[in-house]
C-alpha positions as a printed Julia matrix, in Angstrom:
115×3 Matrix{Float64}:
 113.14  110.3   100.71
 111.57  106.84   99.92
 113.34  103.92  101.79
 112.68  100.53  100.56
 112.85   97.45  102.23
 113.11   93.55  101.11
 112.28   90.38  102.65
 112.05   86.57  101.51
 115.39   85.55  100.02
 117.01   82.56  100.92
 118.08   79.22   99.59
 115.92   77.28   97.3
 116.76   74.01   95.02
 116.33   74.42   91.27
 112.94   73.83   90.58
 111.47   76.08   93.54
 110.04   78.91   94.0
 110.48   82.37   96.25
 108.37   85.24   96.81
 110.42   88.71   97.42
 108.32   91.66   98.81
 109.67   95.32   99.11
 107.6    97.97  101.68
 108.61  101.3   100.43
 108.15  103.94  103.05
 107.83  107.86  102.97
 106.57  110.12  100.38
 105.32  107.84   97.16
 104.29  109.16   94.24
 101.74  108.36   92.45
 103.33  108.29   88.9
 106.44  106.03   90.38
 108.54  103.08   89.26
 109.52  100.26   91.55
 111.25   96.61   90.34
 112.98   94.46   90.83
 117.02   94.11   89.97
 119.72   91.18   91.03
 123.33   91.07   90.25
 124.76   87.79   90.23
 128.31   87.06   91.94
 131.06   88.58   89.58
 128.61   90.11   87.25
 126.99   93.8    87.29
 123.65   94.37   88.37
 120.45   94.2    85.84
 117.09   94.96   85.94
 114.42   91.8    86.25
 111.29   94.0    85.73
 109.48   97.2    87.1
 105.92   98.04   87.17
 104.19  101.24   87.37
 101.33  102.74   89.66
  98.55  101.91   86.71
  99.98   98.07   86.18
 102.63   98.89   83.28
 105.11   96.28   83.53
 108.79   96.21   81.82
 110.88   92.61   81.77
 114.19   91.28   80.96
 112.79   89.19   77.92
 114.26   85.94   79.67
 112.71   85.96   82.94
 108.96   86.57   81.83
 107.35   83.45   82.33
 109.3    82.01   85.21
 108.65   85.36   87.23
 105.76   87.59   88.12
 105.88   91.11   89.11
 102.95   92.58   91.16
 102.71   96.11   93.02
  99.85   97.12   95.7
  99.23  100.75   95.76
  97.59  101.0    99.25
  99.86   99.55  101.03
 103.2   100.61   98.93
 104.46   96.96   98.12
 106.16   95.63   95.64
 106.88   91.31   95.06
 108.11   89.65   93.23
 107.28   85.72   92.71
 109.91   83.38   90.82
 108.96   79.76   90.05
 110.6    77.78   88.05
 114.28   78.8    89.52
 117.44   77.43   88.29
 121.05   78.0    89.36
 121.96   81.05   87.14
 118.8    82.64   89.01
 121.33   82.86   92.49
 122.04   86.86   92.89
 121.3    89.76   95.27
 117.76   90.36   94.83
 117.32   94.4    95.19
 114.03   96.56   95.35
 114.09  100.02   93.51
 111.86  102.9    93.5
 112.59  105.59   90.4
 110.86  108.76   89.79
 112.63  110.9    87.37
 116.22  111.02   88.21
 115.65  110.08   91.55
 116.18  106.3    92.56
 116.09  104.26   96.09
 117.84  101.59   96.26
 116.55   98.62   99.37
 119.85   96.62  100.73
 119.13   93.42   99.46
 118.29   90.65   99.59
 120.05   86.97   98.93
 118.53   84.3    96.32
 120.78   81.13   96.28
 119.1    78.65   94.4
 121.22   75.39   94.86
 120.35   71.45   95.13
């Protein structure tokens, strides 16, 4: 089992910026996916990007710009750093590893961007 766990949510005013980081713990393999998804309040959860082992990144079309996505092998991290933030940005913030069908979900973690 992998767990996964996220730090560096909080509240930020439009206009600022966050860093989330994920430590993933236990068996990791090699050929994994980890990223980044939020769900909003009232809305369903959706992916913001994921990156593999070798540097492959995917993105919702929308963020790219505003957000960066990095992932450090050796120590099993994951962050991800959002300038640039504006209200609609204000979701749970949750780390995921995937390889093949199997998925880890972290708990969470709580973006609020507000002024």
């Amino acid at each position: 089992q992998v767990r996964l766990v996220e730090s560096g949510g909080g509240l930020v005013q439009p206009g600022g910026s966050l860093r989330l980081s994920c430590v993933a713990s236990g068996v990791i393999n090699a050929i994994s996916v980890m990223g980044w998804y939020r769900q909003p309040p009232g809305k369903q959860r959706e992916l913001v990007a994921t990156i593999t082992a070798a540097g492959i990144t995917s993105w919702t079309d929308s963020l790219k710009g505003r957000f960066t996505i990095s992932r450090d092998n050796a120590k099993n991290t994951v962050d991800l750093q959002m300038n640039s933030l504006k209200p609609e940005d204000t979701a749970v913030y949750y780390c995921n590893y995937r390889l093949g069908s199997y998925n880890s979900w972290g708990q969470g973690t709580q973006v609020t961007v507000s002024s």
